[in-house]
Backbone as a ProteinNet text record, in pm:
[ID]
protein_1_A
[PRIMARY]
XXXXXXXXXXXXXXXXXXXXXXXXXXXXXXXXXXXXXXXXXXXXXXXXXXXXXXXXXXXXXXXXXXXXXXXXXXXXXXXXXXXXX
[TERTIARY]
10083.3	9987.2	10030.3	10137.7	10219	10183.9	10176.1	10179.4	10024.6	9935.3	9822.5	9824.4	9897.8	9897.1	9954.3	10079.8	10163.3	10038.2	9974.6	9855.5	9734.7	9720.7	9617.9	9672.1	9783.1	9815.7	9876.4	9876.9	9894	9769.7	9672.3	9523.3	9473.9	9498.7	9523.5	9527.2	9659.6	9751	9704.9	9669.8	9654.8	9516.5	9390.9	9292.2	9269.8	9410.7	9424.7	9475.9	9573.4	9646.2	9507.6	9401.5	9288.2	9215.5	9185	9109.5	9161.4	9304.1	9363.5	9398.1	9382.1	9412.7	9273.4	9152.8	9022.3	9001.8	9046.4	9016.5	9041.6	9147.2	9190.9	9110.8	9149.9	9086.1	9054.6	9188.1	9267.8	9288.9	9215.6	9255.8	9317.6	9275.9	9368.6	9484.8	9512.7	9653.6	9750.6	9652.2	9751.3	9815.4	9733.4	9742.3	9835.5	9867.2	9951.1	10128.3	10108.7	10234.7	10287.1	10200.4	10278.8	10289.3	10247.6	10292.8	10435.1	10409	10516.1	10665.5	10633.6	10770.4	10787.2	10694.6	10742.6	10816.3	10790.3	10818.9	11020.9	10959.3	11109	11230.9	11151.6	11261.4	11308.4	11222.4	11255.8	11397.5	11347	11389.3	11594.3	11601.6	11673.9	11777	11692.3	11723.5	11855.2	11800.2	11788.8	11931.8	11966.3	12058.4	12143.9	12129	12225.4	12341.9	12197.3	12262.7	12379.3	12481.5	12597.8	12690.6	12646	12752.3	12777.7	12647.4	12637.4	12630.6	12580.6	12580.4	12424.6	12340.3	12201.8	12093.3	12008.7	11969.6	11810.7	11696.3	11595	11534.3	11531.2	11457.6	11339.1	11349.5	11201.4	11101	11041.2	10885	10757.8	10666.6	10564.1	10499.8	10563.5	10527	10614.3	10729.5	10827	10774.2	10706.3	10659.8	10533.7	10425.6	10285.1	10290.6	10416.8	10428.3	10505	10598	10638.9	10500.1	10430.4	10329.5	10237	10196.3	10080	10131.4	10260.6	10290.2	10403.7	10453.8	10561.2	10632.7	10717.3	10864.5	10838.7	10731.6	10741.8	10767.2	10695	10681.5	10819.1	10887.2	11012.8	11126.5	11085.3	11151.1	11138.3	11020.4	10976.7	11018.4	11030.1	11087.2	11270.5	11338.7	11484.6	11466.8	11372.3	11404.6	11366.4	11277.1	11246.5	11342.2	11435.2	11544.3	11640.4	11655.8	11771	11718.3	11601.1	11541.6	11582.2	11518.2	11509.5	11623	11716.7	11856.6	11953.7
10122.2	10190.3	10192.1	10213.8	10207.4	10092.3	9958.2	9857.3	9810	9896.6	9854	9897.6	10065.6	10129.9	10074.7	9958	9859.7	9743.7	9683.2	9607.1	9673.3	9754.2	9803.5	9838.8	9912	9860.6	9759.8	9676.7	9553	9490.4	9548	9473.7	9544.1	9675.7	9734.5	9729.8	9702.3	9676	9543.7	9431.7	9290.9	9318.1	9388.4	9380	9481	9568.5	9651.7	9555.4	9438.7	9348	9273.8	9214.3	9093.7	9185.5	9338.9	9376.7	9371.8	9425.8	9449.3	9354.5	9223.2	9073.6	9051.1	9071.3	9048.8	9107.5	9211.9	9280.7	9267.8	9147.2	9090.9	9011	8944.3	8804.5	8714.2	8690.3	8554.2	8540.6	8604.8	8633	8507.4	8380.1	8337.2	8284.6	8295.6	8234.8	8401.9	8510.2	8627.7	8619.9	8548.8	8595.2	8449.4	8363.8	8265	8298.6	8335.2	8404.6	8490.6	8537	8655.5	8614.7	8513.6	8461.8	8366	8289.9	8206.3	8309	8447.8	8506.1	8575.6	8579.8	8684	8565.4	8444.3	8321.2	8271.1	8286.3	8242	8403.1	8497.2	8644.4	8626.9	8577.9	8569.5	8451.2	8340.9	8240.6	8270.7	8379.2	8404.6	8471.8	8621.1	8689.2	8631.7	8508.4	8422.9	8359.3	8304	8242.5	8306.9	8409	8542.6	8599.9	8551.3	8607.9	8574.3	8447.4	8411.5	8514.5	8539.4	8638.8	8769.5	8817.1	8945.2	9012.2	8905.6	8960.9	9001.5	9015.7	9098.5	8962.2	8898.2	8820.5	8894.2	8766.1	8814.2	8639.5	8699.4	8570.2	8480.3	8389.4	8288.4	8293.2	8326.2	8331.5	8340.9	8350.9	8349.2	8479.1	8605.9	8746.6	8749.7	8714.1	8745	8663.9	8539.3	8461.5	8482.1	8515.2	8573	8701.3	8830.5	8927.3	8924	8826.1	8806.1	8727.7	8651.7	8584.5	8664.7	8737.6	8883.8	8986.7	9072.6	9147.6	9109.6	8984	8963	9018.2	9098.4	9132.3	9238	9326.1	9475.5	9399.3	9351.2	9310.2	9249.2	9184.7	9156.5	9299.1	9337	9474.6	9565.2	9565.4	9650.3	9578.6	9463.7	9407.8	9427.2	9415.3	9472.8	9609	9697	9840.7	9898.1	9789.2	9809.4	9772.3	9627.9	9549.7	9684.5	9729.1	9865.8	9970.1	10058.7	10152.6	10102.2	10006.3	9944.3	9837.1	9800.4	9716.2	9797.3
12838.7	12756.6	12610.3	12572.1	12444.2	12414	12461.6	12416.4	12324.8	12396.7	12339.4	12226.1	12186.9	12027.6	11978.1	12006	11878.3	11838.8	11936.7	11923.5	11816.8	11844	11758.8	11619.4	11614.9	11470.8	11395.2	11488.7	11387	11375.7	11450	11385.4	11279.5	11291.3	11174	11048.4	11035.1	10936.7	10899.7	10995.2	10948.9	10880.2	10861.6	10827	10737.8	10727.6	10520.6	10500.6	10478.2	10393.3	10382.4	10483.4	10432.8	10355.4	10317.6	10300.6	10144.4	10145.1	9998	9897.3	9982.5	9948	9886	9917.4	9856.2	9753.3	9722.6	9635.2	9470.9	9487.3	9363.3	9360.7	9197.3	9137.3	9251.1	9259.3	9372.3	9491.3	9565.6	9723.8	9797.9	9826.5	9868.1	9826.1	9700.4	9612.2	9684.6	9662.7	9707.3	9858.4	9955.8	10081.8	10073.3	9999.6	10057.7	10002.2	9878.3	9810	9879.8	9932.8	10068.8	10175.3	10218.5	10355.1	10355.4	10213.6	10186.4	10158.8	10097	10064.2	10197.4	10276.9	10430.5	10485	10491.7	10586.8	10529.6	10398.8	10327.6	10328.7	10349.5	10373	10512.6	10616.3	10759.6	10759.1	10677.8	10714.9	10601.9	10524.8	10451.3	10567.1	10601.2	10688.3	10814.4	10884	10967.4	10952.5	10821	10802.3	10764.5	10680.7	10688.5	10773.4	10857.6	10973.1	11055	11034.4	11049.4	10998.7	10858.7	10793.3	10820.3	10835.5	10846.2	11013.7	11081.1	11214.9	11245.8	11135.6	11208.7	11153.2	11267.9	11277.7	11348.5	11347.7	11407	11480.1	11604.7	11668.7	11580.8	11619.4	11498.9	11665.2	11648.4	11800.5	11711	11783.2	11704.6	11674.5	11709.2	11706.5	11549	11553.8	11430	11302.8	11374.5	11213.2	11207.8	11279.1	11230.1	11160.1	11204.4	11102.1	10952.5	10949.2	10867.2	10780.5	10824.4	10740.1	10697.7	10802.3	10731.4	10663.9	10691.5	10619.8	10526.5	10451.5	10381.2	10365.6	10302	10270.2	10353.1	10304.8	10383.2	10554.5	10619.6	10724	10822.2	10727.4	10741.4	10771.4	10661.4	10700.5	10801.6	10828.6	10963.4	11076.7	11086.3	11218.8	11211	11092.9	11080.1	11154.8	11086.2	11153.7	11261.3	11336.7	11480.9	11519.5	11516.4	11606.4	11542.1	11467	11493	11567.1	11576.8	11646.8	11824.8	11844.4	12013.1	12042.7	11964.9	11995.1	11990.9
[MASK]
+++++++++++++++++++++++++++++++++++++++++++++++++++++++++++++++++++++++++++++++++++++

């Protein structure tokens, strides 16, 4: 049952970012700058992660949020893998 309330807010959440992304000049130059810096924070994160020890799987749950919610998004998956790891 929990699972459906993480589902629903990420439909959520994915449709304030399309909503807040329109709202500028540039909507899709915005929605790609943020997918490209969520994709390149994951992919930072990722390699980091030799050094530091805290790493995040690449699946397609971790790179569709990293692509919709960019940096913030990145971050929220760090502080879930600490909350539930």
């Amino acid at each position: 049952m929990i699972e459906y309330a993480f589902y629903i807010g990420g439909v959520v959440c994915a449709i304030a970012l399309i909503i807040f992304s329109f709202r500028g000049k540039r909507p899709f130059r915005t929605m790609m700058i943020t997918a490209l810096l969520g994709l390149l924070t994951l992919a930072i994160v990722c390699i980091s992660g030799i050094f530091t020890g805290v790493t995040l799987p690449i699946n397609i749950w971790t790179v569709s949020c990293s692509a919709l919610g960019g940096i913030p998004g990145v971050i929220t998956l760090l502080i879930l893998k600490m909350i539930f790891v």
